[in-house]
N, C-alpha and C positions, 0 to 999 in steps of 0.2 A: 648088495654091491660086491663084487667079487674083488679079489686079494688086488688082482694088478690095476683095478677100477681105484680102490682105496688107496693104494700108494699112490698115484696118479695127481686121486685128488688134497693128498696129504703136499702135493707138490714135492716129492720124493719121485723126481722124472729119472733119476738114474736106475736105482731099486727097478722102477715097474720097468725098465727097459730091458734090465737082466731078465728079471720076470716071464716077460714078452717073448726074448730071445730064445730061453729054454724054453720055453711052451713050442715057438715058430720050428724050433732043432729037431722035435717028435712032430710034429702037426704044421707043414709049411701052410695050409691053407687056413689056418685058423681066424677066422673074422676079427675076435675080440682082440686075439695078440696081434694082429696084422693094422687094427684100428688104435693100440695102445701105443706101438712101435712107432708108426707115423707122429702120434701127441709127441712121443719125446725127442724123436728128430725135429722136429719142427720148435719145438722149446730150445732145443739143442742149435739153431741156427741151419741145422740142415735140410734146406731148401728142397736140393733135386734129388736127396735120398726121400725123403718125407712124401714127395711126392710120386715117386715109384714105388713106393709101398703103399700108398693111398692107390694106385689103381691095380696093386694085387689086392687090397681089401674090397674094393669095387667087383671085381673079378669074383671073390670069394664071398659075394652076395652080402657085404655085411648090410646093419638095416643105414636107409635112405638117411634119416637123421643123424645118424654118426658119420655119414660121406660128406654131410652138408657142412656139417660142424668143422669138419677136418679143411674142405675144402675152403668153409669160411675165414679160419686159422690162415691159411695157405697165402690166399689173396691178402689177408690183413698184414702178415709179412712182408709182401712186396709192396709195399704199398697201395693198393688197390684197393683202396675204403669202399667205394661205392658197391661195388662188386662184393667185399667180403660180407659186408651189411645186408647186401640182399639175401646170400649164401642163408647167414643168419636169421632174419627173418623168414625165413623159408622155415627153416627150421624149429623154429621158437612156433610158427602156425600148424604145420606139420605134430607136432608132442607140443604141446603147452607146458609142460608137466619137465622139461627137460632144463635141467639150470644152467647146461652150457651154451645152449641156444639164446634162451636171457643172459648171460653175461656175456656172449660174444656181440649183442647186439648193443647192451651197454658200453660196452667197449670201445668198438667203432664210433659210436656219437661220441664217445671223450676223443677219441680220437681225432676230431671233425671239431672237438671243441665246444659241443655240445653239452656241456657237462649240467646241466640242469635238466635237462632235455634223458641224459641219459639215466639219471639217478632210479628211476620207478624199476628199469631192468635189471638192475644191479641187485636192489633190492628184495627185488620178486626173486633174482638168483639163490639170492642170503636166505628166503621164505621156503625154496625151494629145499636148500642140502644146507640149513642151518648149524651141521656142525661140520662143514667143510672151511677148516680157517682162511686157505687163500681167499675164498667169496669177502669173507668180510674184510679181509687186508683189501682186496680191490673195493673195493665198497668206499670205506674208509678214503683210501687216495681219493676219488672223488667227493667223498665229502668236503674234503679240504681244500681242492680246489673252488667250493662255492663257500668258501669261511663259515661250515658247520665243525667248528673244530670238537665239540665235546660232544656229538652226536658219531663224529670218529671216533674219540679215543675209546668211547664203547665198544664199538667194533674191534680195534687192532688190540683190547684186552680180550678179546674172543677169541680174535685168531692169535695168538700166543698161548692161550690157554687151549685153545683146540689143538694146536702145532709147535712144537714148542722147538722143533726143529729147523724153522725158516727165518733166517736172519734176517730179512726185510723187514718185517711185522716188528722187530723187537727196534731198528733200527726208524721207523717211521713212529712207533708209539714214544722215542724217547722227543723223536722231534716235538710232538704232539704236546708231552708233558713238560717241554723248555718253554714253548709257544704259555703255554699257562703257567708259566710263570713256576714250574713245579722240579728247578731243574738235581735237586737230591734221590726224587723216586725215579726219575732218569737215570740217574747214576750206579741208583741200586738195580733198577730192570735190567741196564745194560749189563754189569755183572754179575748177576741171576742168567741174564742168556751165557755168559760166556762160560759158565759151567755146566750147559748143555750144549754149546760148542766152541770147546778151547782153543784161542787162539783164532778164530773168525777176523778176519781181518777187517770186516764191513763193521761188524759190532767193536774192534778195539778202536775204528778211526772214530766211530759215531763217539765212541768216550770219550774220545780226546777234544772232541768241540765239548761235550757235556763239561768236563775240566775247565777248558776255556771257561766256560759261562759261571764256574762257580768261582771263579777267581785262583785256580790253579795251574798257570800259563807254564811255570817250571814241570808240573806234574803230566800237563797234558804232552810239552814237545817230547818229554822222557819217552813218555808211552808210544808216542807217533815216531820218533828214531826206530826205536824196538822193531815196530812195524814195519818199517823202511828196510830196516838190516834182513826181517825176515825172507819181505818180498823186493828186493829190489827193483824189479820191473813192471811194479802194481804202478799204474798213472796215478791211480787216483787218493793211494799210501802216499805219495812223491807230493802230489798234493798239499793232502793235510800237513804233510810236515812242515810245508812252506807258511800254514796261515798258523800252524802252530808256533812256528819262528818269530813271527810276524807279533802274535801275541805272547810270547817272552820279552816282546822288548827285543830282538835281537835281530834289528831293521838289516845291517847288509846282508848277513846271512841268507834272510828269508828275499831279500832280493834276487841275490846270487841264486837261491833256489831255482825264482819264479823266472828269471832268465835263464837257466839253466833248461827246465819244463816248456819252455817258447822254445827254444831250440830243437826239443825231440817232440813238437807241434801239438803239446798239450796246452792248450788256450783253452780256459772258463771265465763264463761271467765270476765265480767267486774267485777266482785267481784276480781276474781284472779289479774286481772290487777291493781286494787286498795291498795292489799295488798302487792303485789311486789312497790307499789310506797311510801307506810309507813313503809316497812321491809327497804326500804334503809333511810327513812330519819330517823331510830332511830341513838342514838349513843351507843356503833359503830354501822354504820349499817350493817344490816344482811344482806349481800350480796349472800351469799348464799342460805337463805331463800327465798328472792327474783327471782331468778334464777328458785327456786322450784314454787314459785308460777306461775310464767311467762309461764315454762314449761306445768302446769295442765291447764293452759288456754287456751294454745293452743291447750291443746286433749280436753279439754271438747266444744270448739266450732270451726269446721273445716272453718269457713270462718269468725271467726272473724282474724281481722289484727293487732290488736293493743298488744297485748300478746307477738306475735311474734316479732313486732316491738320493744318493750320496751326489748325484751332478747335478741335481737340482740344488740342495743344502750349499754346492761348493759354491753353487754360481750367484746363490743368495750372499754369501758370505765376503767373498772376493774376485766375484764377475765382473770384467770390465768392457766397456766402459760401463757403469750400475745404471744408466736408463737401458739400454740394452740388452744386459742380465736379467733386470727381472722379467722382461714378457719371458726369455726363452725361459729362466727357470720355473715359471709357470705352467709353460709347454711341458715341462719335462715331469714335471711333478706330476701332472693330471695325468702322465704315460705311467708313471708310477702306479697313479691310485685306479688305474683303468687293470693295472697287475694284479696287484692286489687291495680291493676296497676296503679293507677293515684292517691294516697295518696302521698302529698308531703315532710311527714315526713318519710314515706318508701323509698321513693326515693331518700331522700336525706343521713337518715343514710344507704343507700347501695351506694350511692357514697362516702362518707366519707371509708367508709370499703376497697373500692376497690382504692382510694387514699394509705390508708395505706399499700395495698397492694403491689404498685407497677403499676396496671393497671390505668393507664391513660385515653385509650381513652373508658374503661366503666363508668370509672368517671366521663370522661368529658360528656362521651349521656345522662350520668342519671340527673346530674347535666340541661343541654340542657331542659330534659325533664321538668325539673318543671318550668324553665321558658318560657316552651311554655302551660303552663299550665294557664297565663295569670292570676296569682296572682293579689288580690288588692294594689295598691302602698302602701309602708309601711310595707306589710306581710314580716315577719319574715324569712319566709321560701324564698321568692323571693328574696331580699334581699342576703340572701345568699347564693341560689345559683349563681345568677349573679356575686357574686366575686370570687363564687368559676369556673366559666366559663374564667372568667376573667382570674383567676391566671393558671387556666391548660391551657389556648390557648395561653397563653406566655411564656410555658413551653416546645411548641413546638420542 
């Protein structure tokens, strides 16, 4: 693999661009910098440079499979799955042997939603340039998408270890290790990366939810100001500091925030999920606004889960009129668990739902389901599903 090949794949797109560019300065026709240059424009967002430089590599003979790859890339950008997908399979028929080919063809099925569908290419990719860390950070994201969570965290300790420079990997393994319940070696990973890159804004925000989670709401908004003051113009610094507010205890604050970010037309499902959880703790609480909020979360992000969870639980809770409530928070819940099927708070507020229902033995599978889900002793949710197993098998 040659220098600008390696940084490339190290996902170090700037580096190989310099790289590229002094090579392109002595040698305008050079195929490999003419094929490198295009990867990181096009990583880079740019479109119609990307592709002017894709047809001087064209021009300058480079081989069929690296125009295909490129041109797959290209279409995948504009949205043109069908088109970039074929690009790729061309490609991946064309060299078998080629792991951009398999991962772009992976890719496109995640893309398309396909994510089970696409996993065999991902992996053949990861078989292919096994110590290329992005493959396994991409890998990984898909894995999680089909709730292979510890068949990921394998992977994203790869590419960390491969790469120790891509803040992504260090940022989706700490998810990885909160999800398992493991949220101290999150803390410490997180700060392991940030002394190999000081100050990363993506690794100080991911700390400050890690903080949330272990119960240091003062320590985590500290961190997320900091953050705020550096970048003031990061949306998504401006953010966290709002669900950091949010978790200090310091409801108008983090209000004022989250209106404040609606204003300069930063809306997320977790912004909305935040503010549905301070519209109920005013007094009285705004239950309705809640509802609203809950709802815009679910359209603004088709796969997040927690939106739909929380409007289901609200409308369990205090849906009126309650014959009413419960079908819709049935509806809502099963949108949930259609999100994400092995979340054990989905699972569990759609068995409470379908108790109140009448139906027993959905209550009782789903209930089943989290406890085969092999919670850590103590977990809250395990915990109760086991009594609530308990009490419907004796209810027989």
């Amino acid at each position: 693999m040659s220098a600008i090949s390696e940084l490339l794949a190290q996902g170090r797109t700037k580096d190989a661009r310099k790289q590229a560019e002094r090579v392109l300065a002595e040698r305008p026709t050079n195929p490999e910098a003419l094929v490198a240059l295009a990867k990181a424009q096009l990583v880079e967002g740019e479109e119609a440079q990307a592709e002017a430089t894709l047809a001087r590599a064209e021009a300058a003979s480079a081989p069929r499979t690296e125009l295909l790859v490129l041109k797959g890339s290209l279409a995948g950008q504009r949205g043109q799955l069908d088109q970039a997908l074929a690009f790729y399979q061309e490609a991946a028929r064309l060299d078998p042997g080629r792991a951009e080919a398999a991962f772009g063809v992976g890719v496109m099925l995640a893309e398309q939603r396909k994510y089970q569908e696409s996993l065999p290419h991902l992996e053949r990719a990861v078989k292919l340039q096994p110590r290329t860390g992005v493959l396994h950070y991409h890998l990984a994201q898909n894995l999680i998408r089909v709730d292979q969570h510890k068949r990921a965290l394998e992977h994203l300790e790869q590419a960390v270890a491969l790469n120790p420079l891509y803040p992504p990997s260090y940022q989706l393994l700490a998810k990885i290790l909160c999800i398992l319940q493991r949220q101290k070696a999150a803390k410490k990973l997180l700060e392991e990366g940030l002394k190999h890159l000081p100050g990363d804004v993506t690794l100080r925000g991911e700390l400050t939810n890690v903080l949330l989670q272990l119960g240091d709401a003062a320590g985590a908004e500290k961190l997320a100001r900091a953050v705020v003051e550096d970048v003031p113009d990061d949306a998504g610094a401006q953010e966290n500091h709002a669900l950091t507010l949010a978790g200090a205890g310091r409801t108008r604050e983090a209000l004022e925030k989250i209106q404040f970010l609606e204003s300069r037309g930063v809306r997320t499902a977790q912004l909305k999920s935040t503010l549905g959880v301070l519209l109920q703790a005013r007094e009285p609480p705004d239950v309705e606004g809640a509802l609203k909020a809950y709802e815009e979360g679910m359209a603004l992000d088709p796969e997040d889960w927690r939106c739909a969870c929380d409007l289901g639980l609200l409308l369990l809770q205090r849906g009126k009129p309650p014959e009413r409530a419960l079908p819709r928070a049935i509806t809502v819940l099963e949108e949930a668990r259609r999100r994400a099927p092995d979340r054990q708070e989905v699972l569990l507020n759609l068995a409470l739902a379908y108790v109140r229902a009448g139906d027993r033995p959905k209550a009782l599978g789903l209930a089943k389901q989290v406890v085969a889900l092999e919670l850590p002793a103590g977990d809250p949710a395990r915990e109760q599903a086991e009594r609530l197993v308990k009490k419907l098998s004796a209810a027989k």
